[in-house]
C-alpha positions as CSV (number, residue, x, y, z in Angstrom):
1,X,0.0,0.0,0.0
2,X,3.0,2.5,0.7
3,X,2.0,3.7,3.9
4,X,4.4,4.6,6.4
5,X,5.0,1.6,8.9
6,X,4.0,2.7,12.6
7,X,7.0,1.1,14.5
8,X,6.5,2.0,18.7
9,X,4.7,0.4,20.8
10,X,1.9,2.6,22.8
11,X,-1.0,2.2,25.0
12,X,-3.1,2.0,22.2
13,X,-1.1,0.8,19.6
14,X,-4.4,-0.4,17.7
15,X,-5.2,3.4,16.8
16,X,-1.4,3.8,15.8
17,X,-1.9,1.4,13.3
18,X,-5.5,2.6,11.7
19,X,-3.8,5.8,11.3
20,X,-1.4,4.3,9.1
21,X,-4.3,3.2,6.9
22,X,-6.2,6.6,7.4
23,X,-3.2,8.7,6.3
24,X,-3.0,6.8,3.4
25,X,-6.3,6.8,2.3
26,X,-8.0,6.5,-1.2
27,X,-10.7,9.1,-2.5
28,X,-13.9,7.9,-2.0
29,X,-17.5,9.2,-3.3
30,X,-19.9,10.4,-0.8
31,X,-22.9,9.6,0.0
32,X,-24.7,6.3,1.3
33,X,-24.6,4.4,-2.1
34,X,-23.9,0.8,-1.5
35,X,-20.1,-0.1,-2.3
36,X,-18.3,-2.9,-1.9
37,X,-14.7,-3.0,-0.7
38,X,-12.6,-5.3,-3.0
39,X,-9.4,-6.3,-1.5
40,X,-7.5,-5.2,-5.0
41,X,-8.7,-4.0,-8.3
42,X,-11.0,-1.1,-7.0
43,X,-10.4,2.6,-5.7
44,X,-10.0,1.4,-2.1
45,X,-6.6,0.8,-1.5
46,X,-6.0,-2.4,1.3
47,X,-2.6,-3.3,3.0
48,X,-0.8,-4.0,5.9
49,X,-0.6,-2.2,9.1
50,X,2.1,-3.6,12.0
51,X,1.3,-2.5,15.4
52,X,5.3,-2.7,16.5
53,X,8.7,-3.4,15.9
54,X,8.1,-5.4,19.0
55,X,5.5,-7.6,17.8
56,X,5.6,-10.6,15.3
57,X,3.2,-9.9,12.3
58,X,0.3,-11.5,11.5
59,X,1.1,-12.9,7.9
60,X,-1.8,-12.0,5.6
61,X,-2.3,-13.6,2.1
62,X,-4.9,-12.8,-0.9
63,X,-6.7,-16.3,-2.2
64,X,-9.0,-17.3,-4.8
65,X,-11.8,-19.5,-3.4
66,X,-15.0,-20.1,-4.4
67,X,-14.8,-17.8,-7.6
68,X,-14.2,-14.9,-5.1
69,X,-11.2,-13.2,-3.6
70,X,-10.5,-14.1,0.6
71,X,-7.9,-12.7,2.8
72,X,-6.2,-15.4,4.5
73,X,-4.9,-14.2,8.1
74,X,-1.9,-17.0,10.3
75,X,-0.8,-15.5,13.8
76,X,1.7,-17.6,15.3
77,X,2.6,-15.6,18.6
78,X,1.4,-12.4,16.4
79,X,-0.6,-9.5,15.6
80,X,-1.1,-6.9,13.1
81,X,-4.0,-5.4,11.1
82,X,-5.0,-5.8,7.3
83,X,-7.1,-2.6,6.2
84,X,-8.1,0.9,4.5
85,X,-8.7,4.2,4.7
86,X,-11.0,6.7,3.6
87,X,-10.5,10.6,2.2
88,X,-13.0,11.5,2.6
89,X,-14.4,9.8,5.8
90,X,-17.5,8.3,4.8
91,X,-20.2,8.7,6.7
92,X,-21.3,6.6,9.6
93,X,-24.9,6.4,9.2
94,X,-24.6,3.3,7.2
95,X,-24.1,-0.7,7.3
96,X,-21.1,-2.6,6.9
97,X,-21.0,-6.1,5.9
98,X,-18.4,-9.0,5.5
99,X,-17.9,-12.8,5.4
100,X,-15.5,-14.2,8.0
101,X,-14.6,-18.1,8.9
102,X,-12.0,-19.6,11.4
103,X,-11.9,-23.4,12.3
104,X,-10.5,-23.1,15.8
105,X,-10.7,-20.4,18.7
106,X,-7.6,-19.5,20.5
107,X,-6.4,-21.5,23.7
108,X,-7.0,-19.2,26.6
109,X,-8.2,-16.3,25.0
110,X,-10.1,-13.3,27.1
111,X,-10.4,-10.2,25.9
112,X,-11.5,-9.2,29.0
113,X,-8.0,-9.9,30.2
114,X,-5.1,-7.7,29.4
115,X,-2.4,-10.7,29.4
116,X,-4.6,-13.0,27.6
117,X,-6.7,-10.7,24.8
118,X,-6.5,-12.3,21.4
119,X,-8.8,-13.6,18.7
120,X,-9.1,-15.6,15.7
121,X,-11.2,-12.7,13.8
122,X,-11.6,-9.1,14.2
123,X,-12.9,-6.2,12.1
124,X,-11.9,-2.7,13.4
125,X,-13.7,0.2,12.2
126,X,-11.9,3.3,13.0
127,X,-14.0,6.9,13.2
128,X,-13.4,10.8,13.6
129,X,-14.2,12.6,16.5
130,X,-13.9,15.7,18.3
131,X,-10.4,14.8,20.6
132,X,-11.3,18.1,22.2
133,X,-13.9,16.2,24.6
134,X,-11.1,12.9,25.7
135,X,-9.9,13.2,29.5
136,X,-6.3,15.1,29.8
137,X,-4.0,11.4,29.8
138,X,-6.1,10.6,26.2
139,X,-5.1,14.1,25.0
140,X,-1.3,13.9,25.7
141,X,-1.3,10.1,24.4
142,X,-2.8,11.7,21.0
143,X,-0.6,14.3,20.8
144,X,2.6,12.3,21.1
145,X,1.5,10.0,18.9
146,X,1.4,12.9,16.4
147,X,4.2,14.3,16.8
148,X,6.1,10.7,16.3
149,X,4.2,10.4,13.1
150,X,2.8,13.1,11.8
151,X,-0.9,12.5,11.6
152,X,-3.4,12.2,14.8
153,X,-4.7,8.7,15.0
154,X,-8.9,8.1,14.8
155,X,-10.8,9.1,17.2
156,X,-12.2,6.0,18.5
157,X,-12.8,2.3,16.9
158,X,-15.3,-0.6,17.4
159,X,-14.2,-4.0,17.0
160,X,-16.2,-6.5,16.0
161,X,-15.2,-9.7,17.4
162,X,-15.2,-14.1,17.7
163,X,-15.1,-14.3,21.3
164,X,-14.1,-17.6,23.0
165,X,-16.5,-17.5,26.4
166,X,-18.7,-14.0,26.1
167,X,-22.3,-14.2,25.1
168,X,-23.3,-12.6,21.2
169,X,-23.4,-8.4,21.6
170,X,-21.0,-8.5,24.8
171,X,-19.7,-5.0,24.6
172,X,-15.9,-5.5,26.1
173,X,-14.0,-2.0,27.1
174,X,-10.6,-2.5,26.1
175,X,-7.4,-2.5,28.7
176,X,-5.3,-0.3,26.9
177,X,-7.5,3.0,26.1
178,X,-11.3,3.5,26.6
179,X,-11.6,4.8,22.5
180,X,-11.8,1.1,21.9
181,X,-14.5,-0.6,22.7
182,X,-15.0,-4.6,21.6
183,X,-18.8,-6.1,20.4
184,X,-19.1,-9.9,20.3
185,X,-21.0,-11.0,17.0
186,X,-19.8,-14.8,17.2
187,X,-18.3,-16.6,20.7
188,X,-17.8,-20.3,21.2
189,X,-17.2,-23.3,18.9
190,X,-20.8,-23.3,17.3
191,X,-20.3,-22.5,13.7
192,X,-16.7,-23.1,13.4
193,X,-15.3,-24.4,10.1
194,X,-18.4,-22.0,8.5
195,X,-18.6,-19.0,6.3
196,X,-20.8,-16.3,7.9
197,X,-22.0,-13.4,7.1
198,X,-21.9,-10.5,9.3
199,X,-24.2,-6.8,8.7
200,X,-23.9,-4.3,11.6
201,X,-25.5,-0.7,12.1
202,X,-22.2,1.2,12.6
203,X,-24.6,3.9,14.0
204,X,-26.1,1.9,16.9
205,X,-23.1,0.2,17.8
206,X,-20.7,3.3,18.0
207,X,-23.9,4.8,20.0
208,X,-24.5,1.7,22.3
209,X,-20.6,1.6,22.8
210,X,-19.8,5.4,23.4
211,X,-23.2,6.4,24.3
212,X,-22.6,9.1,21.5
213,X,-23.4,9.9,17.8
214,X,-20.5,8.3,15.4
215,X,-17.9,10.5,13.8
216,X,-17.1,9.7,9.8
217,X,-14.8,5.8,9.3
218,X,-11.8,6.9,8.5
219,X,-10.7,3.2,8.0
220,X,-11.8,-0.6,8.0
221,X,-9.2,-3.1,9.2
222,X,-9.0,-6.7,9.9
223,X,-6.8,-8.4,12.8
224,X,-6.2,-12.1,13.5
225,X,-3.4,-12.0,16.8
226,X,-2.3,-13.9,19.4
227,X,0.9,-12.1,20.8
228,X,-0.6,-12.0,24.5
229,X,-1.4,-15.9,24.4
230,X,1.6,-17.0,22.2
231,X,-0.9,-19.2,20.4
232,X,-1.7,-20.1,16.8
233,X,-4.6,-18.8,14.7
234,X,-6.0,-18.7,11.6
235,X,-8.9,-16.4,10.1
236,X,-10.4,-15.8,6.7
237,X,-12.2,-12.6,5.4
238,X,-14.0,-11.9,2.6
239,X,-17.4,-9.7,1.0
240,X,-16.8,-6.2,2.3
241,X,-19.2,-3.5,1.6
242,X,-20.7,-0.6,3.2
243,X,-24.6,-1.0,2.6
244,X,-27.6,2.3,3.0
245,X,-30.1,1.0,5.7
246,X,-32.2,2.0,8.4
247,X,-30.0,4.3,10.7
């Protein structure tokens, strides 16, 4: 993709990495039209994001299966993100779906649990915001993070998550910084070894999870890690598309 590589380790190293994507971002029409999100071969331009120079990558590979094209994510003792960005944000009253499938959860996973909080599949949408409003300590964590790179990171991101003991639409604060907050779609091993398809409401999960209308997306990302649990995992990803709905 070209963007510049994030390569320290913060508190939030998550939001590091989306800014990567969002700095790099591809024009984008306005407007609540539905459009898909190829992986290659369309405006939106997809790549990888590392978190740190202290942290094994995730190793991400493009597949044909099916007749369609898959993102195939293997974390052994890693993370790192897969994603996009947008200039112009596109606007958050609107749907986003994708396919995701994963055979096995990993061993010992919490993400309730700072030591322990990985997952076979993750989507991160990253959004806009008014940074005015964070508490002082989120301020001054913005504002080095800017001046080490350049660009202020997103706002605030939801990720959408396969949980390994949490009940479907667990909302799950993060450890690291309260501008992530985790929503469980899938948990457990029903449906593993499956395709599914996923469609969320950015607007009523940002507002359930911040208690606040959404800024713009800024950028879509994927994540298959398991640095805290030095385990193995595997993850595949497919059908993106932001879709007009209901709001």
């Amino acid at each position: 993709m070209g963007s510049p590589v994030i390569r320290r380790w913060t508190r939030a190293g998550i939001l590091g990495a989306l800014m990567c994507l969002a700095g790099a971002a591809s024009a984008q029409t306005k407007g609540c039209a539905p459009r898909p999100l190829p992986f290659e071969g369309g405006a939106t331009a997809w790549g990888h994001a590392p978190l740190s120079k202290l942290k094994k990558d995730t190793r991400y590979q493009l597949l044909t299966q099916d007749g369609r094209r898959v993102l195939q994510a293997h974390a052994d003792g890693a993370a790192s993100l897969y994603g996009a960005g947008f200039q112009p944000a596109r606007s958050a009253a609107t749907w986003l779906r994708w396919s995701w499938k994963t055979d096995a959860l990993v061993p010992g996973a919490d993400n309730a649990d700072r030591a322990r909080e990985d997952a076979p599949l993750r989507v991160v949408v990253a959004f806009d915001g008014d940074a005015s409003k964070l508490p002082m300590a989120e301020r001054a964590q913005r504002k080095l993070a800017q001046t080490m790179t350049g660009r202020p990171p997103p706002y605030a991101a939801l990720m959408y998550i396969w949980g390994s003991r949490e009940a479907p639409e667990t909302l799950i604060d993060s450890t690291h910084t309260r501008q992530i907050k985790m929503l469980v779609v899938q948990s457990g091993t029903e449906g593993l070894g499956k395709w599914h398809e996923v469609r969320r409401n950015l607007r009523e999960d940002y507002r359930r999870a911040f208690g606040v209308a959404p800024g713009p997306v800024v950028a879509v990302a994927v994540m298959t890690d398991t640095d805290n649990t030095g385990e193995k995992a595997d993850g595949l990803y497919a059908g993106f598309a932001f879709e007009c709905g209901p709001t």
